[in-house]
C-alpha positions in Angstrom: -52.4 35.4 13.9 -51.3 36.9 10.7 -48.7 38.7 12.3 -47.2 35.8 13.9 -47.1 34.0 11.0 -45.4 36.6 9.3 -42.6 36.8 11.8 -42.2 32.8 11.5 -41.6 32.8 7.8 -39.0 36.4 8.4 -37.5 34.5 11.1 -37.2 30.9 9.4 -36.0 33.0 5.8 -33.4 34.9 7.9 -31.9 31.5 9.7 -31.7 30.1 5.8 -29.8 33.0 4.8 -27.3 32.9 7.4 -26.8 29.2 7.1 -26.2 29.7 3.0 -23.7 33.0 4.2 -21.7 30.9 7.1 -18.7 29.4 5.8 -18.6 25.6 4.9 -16.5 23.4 7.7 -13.6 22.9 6.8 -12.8 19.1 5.9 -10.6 16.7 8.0 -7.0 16.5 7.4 -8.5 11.7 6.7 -11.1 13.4 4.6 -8.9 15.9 2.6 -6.0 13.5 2.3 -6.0 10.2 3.7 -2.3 9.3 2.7 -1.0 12.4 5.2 -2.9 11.2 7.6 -2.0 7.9 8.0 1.7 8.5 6.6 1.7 11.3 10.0 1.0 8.1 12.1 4.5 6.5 11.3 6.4 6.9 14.5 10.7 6.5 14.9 10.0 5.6 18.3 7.4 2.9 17.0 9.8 1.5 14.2 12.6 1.4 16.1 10.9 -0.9 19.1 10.4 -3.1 16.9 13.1 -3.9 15.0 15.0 -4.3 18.5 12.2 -6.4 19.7 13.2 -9.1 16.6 17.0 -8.6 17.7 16.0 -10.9 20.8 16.1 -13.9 18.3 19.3 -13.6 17.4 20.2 -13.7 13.7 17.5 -15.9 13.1 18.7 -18.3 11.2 16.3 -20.3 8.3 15.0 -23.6 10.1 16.4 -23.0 13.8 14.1 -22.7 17.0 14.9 -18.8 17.1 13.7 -18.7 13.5 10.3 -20.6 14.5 10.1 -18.5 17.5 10.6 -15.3 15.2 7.5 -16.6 13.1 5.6 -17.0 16.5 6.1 -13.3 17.8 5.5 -12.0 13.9 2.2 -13.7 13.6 1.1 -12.6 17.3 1.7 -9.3 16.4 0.1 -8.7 13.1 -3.4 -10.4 15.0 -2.7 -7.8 17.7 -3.1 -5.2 14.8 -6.5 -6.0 13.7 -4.8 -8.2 10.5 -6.8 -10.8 11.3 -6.5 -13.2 8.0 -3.0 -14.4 9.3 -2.2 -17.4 7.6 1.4 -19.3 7.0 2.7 -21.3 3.8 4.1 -24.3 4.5 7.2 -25.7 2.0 9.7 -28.1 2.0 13.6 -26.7 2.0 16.9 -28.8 1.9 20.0 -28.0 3.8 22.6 -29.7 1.8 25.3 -30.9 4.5 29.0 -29.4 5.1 30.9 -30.3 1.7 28.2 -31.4 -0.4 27.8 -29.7 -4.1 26.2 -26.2 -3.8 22.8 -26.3 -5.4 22.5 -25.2 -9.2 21.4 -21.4 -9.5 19.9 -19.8 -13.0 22.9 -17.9 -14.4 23.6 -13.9 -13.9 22.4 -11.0 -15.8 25.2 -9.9 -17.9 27.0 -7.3 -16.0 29.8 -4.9 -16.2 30.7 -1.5 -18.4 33.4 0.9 -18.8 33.5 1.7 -15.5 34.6 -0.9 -13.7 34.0 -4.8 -13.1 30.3 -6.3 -13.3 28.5 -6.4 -10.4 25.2 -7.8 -9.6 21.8 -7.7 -11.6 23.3 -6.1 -14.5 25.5 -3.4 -12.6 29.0 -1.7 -12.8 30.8 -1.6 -9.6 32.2 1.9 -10.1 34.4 3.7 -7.3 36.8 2.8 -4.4 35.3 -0.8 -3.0 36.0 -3.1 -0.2 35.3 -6.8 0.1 31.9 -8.3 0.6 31.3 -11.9 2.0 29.0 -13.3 4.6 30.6 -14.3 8.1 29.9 -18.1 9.0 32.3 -18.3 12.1 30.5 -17.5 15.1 33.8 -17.0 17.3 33.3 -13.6 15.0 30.8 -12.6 17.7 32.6 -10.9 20.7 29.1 -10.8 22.6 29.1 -14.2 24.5 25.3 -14.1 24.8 24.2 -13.4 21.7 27.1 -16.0 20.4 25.2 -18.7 22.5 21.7 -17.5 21.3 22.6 -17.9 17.4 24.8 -21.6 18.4 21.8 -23.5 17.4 22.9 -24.7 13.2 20.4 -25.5 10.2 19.3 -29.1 10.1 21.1 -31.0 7.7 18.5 -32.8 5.5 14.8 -31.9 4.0 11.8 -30.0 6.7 9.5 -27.8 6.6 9.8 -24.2 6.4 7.0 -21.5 6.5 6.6 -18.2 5.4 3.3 -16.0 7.5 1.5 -13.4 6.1 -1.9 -11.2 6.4 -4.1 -10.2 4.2 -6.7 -6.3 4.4 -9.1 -7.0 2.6 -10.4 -4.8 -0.2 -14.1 -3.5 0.3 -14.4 -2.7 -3.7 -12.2 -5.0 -5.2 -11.2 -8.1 -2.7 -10.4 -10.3 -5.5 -7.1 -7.7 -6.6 -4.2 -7.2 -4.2 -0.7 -5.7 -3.5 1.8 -7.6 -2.3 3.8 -5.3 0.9 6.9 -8.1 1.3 10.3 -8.2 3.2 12.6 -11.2 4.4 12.3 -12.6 8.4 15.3 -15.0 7.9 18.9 -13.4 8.3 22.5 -15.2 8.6 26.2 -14.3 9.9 25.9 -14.3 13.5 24.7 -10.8 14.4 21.0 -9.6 15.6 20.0 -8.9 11.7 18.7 -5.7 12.7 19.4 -4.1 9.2 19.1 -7.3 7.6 16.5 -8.1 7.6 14.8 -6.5 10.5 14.9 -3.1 9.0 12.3 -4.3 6.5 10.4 -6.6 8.5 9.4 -4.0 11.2 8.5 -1.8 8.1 6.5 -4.3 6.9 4.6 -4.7 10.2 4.5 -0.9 11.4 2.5 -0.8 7.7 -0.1 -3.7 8.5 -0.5 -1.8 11.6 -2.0 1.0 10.3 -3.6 0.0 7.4 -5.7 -2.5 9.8 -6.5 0.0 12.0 -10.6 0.4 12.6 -11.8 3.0 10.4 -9.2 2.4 7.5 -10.5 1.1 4.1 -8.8 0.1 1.1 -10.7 -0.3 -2.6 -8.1 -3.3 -2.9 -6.5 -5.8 -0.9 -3.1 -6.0 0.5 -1.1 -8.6 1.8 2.2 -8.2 4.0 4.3 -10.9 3.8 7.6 -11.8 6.2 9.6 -14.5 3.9 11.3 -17.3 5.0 14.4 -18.7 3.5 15.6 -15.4 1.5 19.6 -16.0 2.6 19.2 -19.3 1.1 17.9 -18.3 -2.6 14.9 -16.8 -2.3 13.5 -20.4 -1.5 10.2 -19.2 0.7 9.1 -16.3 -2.2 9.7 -19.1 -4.9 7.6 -21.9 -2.8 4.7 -18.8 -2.1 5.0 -18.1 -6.7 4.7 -22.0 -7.4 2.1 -22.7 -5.0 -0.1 -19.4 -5.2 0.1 -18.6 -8.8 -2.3 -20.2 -10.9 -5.0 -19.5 -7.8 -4.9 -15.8 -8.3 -8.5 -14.2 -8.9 -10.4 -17.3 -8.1 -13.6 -17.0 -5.8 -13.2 -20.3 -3.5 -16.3 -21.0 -2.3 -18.2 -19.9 -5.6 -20.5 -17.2 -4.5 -18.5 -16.4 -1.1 -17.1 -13.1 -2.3 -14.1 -14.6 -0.5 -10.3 -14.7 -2.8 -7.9 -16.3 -1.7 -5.2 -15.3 -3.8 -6.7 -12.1 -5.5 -5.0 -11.4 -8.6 -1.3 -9.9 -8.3 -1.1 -6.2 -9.2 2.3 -5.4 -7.9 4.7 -6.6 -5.9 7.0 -4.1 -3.2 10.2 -6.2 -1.3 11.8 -4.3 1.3 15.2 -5.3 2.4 18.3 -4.0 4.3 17.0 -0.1 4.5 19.1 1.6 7.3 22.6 2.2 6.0 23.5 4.6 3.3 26.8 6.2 4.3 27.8 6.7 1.1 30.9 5.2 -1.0 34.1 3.6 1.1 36.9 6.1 1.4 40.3 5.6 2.0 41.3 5.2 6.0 44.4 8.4 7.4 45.8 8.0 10.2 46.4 10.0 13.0 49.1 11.8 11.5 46.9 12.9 8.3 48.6 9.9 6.2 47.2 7.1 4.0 47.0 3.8 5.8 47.8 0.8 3.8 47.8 -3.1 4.8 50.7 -5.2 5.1 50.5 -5.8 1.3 51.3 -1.7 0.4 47.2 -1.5 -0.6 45.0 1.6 1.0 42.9 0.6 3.6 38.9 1.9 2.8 36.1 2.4 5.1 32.6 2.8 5.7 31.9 6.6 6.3 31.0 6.9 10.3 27.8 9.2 9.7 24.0 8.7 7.7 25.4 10.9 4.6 23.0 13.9 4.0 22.2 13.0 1.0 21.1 9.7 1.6 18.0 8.2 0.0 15.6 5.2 -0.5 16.8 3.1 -3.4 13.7 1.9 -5.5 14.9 -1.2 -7.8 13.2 -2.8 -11.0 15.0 -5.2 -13.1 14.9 -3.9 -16.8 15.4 -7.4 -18.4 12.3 -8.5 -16.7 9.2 -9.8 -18.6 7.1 -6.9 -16.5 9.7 -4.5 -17.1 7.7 -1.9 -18.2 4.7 -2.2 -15.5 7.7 -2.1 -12.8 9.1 0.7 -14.2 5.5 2.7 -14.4 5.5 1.2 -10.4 8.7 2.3 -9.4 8.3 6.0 -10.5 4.8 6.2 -8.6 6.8 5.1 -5.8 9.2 7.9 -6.4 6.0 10.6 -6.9 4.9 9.1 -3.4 8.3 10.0 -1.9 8.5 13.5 -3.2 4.8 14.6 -1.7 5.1 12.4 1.6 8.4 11.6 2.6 9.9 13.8 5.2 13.7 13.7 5.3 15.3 11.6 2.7 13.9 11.1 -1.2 14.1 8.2 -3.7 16.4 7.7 -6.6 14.9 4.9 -9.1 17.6 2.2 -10.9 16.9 -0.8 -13.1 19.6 -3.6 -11.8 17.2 -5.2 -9.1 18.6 -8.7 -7.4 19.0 -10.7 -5.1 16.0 -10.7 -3.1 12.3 -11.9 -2.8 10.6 -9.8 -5.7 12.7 -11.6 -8.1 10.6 -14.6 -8.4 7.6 -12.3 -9.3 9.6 -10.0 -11.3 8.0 -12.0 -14.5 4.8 -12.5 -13.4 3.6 -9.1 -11.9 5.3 -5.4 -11.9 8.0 -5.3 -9.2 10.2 -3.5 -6.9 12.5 -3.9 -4.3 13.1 -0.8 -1.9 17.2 -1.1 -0.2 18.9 1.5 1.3 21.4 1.0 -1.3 21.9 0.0 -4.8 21.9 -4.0 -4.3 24.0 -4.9 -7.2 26.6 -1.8 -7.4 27.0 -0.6 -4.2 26.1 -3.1 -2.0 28.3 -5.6 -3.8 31.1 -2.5 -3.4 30.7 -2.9 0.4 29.1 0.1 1.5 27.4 -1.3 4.1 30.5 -3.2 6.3 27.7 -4.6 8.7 26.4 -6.5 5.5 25.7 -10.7 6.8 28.4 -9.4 9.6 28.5 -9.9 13.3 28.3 -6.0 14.1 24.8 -6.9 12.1 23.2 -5.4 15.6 20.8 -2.7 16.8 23.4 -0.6 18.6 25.4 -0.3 15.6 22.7 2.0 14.0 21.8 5.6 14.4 18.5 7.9 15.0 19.4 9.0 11.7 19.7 5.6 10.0 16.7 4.4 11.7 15.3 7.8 10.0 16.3 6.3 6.5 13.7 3.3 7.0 11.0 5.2 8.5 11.3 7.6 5.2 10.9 4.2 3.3 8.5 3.2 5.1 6.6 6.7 4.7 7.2 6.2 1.1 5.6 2.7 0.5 2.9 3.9 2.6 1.9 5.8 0.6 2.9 4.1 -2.9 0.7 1.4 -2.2 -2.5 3.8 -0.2 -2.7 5.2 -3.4 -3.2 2.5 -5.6 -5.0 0.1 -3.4 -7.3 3.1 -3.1 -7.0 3.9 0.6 -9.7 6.0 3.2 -10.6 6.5 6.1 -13.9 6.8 7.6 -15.1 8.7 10.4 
């Protein structure tokens, strides 16, 4: 008896020594880093579907049937994701009719330098330029089809509007949140693929896979498609004078439910497909300048995504948050460096123009563009800019590459400050 006990206790010390002497497994690329993980399930193919799936309502258009039916498919999708808390805000919007005084705007930033004349948000336009302007004849629109499709005008007069949006909730800290925004609404009798569907289907691919099972945030998100952004930035300035004096407020006491946790930051997305650098001036066939009827060079866009394109992150440095958007905006650029794959980020301070503005005094914010909004895209280098050639076939692999590297890049922005995981 002795002797078997013996060899238990030799055999039982010689299976602890080998367990203590056999390497430790290896973790799990979720467990080691959760942000490559879910930044590897970004997919071109993915992005690219669907952005050509919200070509099929036209250009969209703020208050017409193809703009509620847009709102329709959005919402149907982000349930289909698992984003379950899909809710819309309703506001009031009024179409002023044909001749009528435009409405009254707060004045620019004060603009302009050396270089050249003032542009946008506080910008210089420097460099060879060509003019900007938003189409508003649809005979513009060669394609019949898509002509009939975007026929349908704004209603003169006051209705209602909506903006939808999702929530993930966070497991540690529900009642704080990120805002993940772009603009649903486009105008000039195209498809809006660029603008804005480049930034709505970023938007969605990223509720996708933060609501996938198994993926948990310390902090809540919300992903927001905006209504009304070609018309002033009226469905982001409704959501700021409805939801802001609710944030951080537990409704019912006791629930653990917020439903407007307290703003941390806010990202806008808009326009991100196009950055073929600065117009240059047109040769013909014969290697010589062309010039209009009026002796003046004739500039382009370049034909090709320039190699050295990259994801423009905005902040507006006259801003009451300034400082907190700045601190955001270079995290975003960090982000980019470790997890984008093909273009990086260069950071400016002229943001405008687009949905984070109404925050931009409230709550550090960004916008994320494929160009410079104020300098270049007020110099025209993007032609198909509120145009009719606005359409999905107009864009390259490589453009649509441009988005998905901005996507990769708020990915994983906002995963690491909302505190992102993923359990197995």
């Amino acid at each position: 008896m002795k002797r078997v006990i013996a060899l238990s206790v030799a055999l039982a010390c010689a299976a602890s020594a080998a367990r203590a002497q056999a390497p430790t497994p290896a973790p799990t690329a979720a467990a080691a880093d959760p942000i490559a993980a879910l930044v590897g399930q970004l997919d071109l193919e993915k992005y690219k579907a669907t952005i050509k799936s919200l070509t099929r309502f036209g250009d969209r258009r703020q208050g017409t049937e193809r703009n509620r039916q847009a709102l329709d498919w959005i919402e149907a999708q982000l349930k289909s994701y698992g984003c379950a808390n899909t809710e819309r805000l309703q506001y009031q919007y009024t179409q002023a009719a044909p001749g009528d005084p435009a409405p009254k705007r707060a004045p620019g930033i004060p603009s302009g330098g050396a270089g050249g004349p003032p542009g946008q948000g506080g910008s210089t336009l420097f460099g060879n330029r060509i003019a900007t302007g938003v189409n508003t004849d649809p005979m513009q629109q060669p394609d019949e089809k898509l002509r009939a499709l975007n026929a349908e005008p704004t209603p003169v007069g006051t209705s209602q509007r909506e903006n939808v949006y999702c929530t993930k909730v966070g497991s540690k800290h529900p009642e704080e949140m990120y805002i993940v925004s772009a603009h649903m609404d486009g105008i000039g009798f195209g498809e809006a693929a660029n603008d804005d569907g480049s930034g709505t289907a970023l938007v969605m691919e990223l509720a996708r896979i933060f609501s996938a099972p198994g993926v948990e945030t310390d902090r809540s998100i919300r992903f927001i498609l905006w209504n009304n952004e070609e018309t002033g930035l009226n469905g982001a300035t409704a959501y700021v004078n409805q939801r802001k004096d609710l944030q951080g407020i537990e409704s019912p006491k006791g629930s653990g439910n917020y439903p407007e946790p307290k703003w941390l930051g806010m990202i806008q997305h808009d326009m991100m497909l196009f950055d073929h650098g600065m117009p240059f001036q047109r040769i013909d066939g014969y290697g010589k300048p062309v010039v209009d009827d009026k002796g003046q060079p004739v500039f382009v866009a370049p034909p090709e995504q320039r190699l050295e394109a990259d994801v423009n992150i905005e902040y507006q440095s006259v801003s009451k948050q300034a400082e907190g958007s700045a601190k955001l905006a270079w995290a975003f650029r960090a982000a980019n460096d470790k997890y984008a794959t093909h273009y990086p980020a260069a950071v400016g301070f002229h943001m405008t123009n687009t949905d984070s503005t109404p925050f931009m005094d409230l709550v550090p914010s960004i916008s994320l563009r494929e160009n410079e909004r104020g300098q270049q895209i007020g110099s025209g280098w993007d032609p198909h800019w509120h145009q009719p050639t606005d359409l999905y076939a107009n864009f390259s692999d490589k453009d649509f590459l441009l988005g998905l590297n901005a996507a990769q890049t708020t990915l994983a922005g906002v995963g690491q400050l909302a505190g992102v995981r993923i359990k197995r």
